[in-house]
Structure formats: C-alpha cells, structure tokens
N, C-alpha and C positions, 0 to 999 in steps of 0.2 A: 231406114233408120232416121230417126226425128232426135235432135239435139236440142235443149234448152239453152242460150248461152245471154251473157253477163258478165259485168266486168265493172272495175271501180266502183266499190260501195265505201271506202273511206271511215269504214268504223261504226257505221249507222244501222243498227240492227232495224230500226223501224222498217228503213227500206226495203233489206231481208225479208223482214216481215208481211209487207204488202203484197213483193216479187211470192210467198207462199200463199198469201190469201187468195190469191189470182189462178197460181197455175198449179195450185195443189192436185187437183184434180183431171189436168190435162191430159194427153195421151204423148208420151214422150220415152225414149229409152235412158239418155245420159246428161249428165250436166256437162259445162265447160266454165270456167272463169277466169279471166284474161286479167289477174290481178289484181292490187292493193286493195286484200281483207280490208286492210285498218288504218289507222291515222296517226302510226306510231312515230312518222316524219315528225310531226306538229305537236303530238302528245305522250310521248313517249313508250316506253316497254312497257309499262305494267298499265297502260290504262290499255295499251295496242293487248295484250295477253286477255282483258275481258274481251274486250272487241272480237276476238279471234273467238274465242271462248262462245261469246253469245252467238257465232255466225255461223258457225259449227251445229250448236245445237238444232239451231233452223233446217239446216240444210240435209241432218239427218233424216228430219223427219218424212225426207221426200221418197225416202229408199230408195233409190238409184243411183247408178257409177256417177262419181263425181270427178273429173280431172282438172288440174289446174293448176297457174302458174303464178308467182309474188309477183309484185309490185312495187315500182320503188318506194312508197311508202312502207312498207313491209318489210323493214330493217331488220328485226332480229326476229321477229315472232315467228313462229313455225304453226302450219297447220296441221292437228292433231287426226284427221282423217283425209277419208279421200285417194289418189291420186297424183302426183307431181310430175309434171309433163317436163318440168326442168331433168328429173332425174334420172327419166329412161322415156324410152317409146312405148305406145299404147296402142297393141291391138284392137279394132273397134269393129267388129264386120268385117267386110273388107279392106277396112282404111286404117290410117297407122298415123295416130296424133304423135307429131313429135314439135321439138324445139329448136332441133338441130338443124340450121342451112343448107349444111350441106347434103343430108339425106335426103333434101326433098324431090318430089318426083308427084306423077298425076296420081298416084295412089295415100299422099299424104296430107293432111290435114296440120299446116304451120299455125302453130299458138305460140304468142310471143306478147311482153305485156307492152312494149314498143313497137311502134312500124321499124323494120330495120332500115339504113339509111338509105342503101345498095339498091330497096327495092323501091324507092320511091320514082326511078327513071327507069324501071326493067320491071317490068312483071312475072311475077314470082311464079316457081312452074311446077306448083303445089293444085292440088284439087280445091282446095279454099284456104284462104290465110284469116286469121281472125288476130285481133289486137285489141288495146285501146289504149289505156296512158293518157292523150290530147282530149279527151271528153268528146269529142265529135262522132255521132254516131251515122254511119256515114256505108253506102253501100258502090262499089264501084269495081265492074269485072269480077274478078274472081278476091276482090279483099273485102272483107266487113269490117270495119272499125265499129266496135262494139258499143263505144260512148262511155254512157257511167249509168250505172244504177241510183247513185246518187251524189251530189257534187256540193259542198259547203262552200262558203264565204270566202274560204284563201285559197280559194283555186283560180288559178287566169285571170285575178279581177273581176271573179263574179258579181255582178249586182244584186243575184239574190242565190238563197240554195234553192236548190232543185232535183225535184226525181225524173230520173232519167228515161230509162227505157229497156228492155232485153228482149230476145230473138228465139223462136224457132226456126229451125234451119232443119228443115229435110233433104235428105238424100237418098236417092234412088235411082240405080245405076247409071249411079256419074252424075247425075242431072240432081242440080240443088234449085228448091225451093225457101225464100226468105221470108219470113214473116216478123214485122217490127214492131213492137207494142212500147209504144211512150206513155208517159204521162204529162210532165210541162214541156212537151218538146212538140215542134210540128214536122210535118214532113215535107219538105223544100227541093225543087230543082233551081239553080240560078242560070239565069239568062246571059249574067258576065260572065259565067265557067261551063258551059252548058253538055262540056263533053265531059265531064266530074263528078258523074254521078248524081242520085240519090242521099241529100242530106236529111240529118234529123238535130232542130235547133229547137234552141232555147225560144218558146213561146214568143217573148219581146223582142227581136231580133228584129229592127227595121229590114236589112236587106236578107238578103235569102240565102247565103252559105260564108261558113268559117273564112271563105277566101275572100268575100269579099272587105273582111278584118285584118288576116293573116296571111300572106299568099305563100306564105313556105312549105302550107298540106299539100300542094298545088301536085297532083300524082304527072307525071310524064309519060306514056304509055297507051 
C-alpha cells in the first residue's frame, strides 16, 4: 500500500496545483491530509468556502480515497468530499486510520492535525503517526510531521512564503518506507539534536533544525 500525504495548504490552490502536476501520474493507492484546507483563521468563511471549493476540485481529479482531517484554521468550512478521519475509523488494507488515542495499537495509523502533548515524551504505539500544524516537516521513529505544502507570511514569522513539501509512505507488512519531496525546503540532520531525527527546512535556514530556534519540538523518546 503506497500512501500520498500532505498537510497545511492554508487556502493556496496553486500549491494544490503543483502537488498535481507532479504526482498526477505516480503509482499510489490513497491520499491523507493532516489539515487546515484553508485560511479561514485570517480570511474568513466565505473566502475559506472557495478555498475549500478550489481544493476539492483538484483533488478529485486524482480518483483516489482521500481521508482527512481540519485544521485549526479550518473554522467553520466543511469539506464537500472525501473521508473524515475525525468522524469515524478507516479501513485501509490491513491498517485502520483512526484519530482516536485511545484505539491505537500496531495495526493503526494515528492522524491528527497536532502532535498530541502526551506523545511528545512517550512514543506512540501506533504503526505510524502522521501530523503537522508547527510546519516542520520532520521524520523521527515511527512519527512523520508532515510540514506544509504551503506556508504564507503570517505563519511563525515567516520571512518569506514558501512551498513546502509531501510524502510517499509505503507499507508493506509492517515495514514502512518514506519518501520526502520538498520544494524550498532542504533536507537537514543537526549536530546539536542529533538523535531528532530527519528535518526538512526552510532553504535559508542558517542552522540545521527547528530546535535549534525553538526547543519545545524537542520529542523525548
């Protein structure tokens, strides 16, 4: 089973649009997206309602299961297709995407559009956890922090926007393979966090991971 997944487009259909130009074609069975369609925080319901609208149409066009979950920018708007991993569990193969904590188990696949607190010093005893929210796209043990597919100007104090990056993730009994495809992002280990994984930053980025800005991603485990 080959998963496409993504997360944080923030209303930007362009992004959408690239993320199809690229993988239109690939060899994949389902999608995943680890929230906030839209930019309805900052721009309200009815511009969030196209957004939602144009994001949608894209993603039709790929024919495949789509599952997913909001985002806190994702206030009132609801998506018109799809899957909602908030509203029930998802048969996948073998594996059972769900969003509930408490069900999880090696046979589940946690999608959630935050890292939950609990797991940040305990690792989670899911088959893979996927997230994003913090824009960090970021691979370590069994969590993938997804990043964003695209990130505007009032996010974190960005200094500029940027496209992000999304993931094939295969599975095959048990055993997952990651695949990262960025675009202004590089691919970083740091020397000051060195047991943290696999990050994926922002081109400009003098040092080489989130923590050496912010040390509260800092996973425990």
């Amino acid at each position: 089973m080959k998963i496409l997944a993504f997360s944080d487009v923030h209303g930007n259909v362009e992004a959408v649009k690239k993320l199809y130009a690229e993988t239109q074609d690939a060899d994949f069975d389902l999608i995943i997206f680890g929230g906030d369609f839209t930019n309805e925080f900052f721009e309200g319901f009815e511009k969030a309602q196209v957004q939602m609208n144009e994001f949608c149409e894209v993603i039709k066009k790929y024919d495949k299961p789509f599952y997913y979950v909001y985002g806190n920018r994702d206030m009132g708007v609801k998506c018109p297709i799809g899957n909602c991993i908030e509203e029930k569990d998802w048969e996948i193969g073998s594996y059972t995407l769900t969003n509930q904590i408490e069900k999880i188990d090696k046979s589940k696949i946690l999608v959630n559009h935050y890292l939950h607190t609990q797991f940040e010093d305990k690792q989670v005893n899911a088959l893979l956890y996927l997230y994003g929210h913090d824009h960090i796209g970021r691979i370590y043990k069994n969590y993938i922090d997804l990043g964003f597919l695209y990130r505007g100007m009032q996010a974190h104090g960005a200094m500029e926007a940027l496209y992000g990056c999304y993931w094939f993730i295969e599975i095959n009994d048990g055993k997952i393979t990651v695949e990262n495809n960025s675009w202004d992002l590089r691919e970083s280990t740091c020397d000051r966090h060195p047991n943290q994984g696999i990050f994926y930053i922002p081109y400009y980025y003098q040092r080489d991971c989130m923590l050496c800005y912010d040390s509260e991603h800092k996973l425990n485990f």
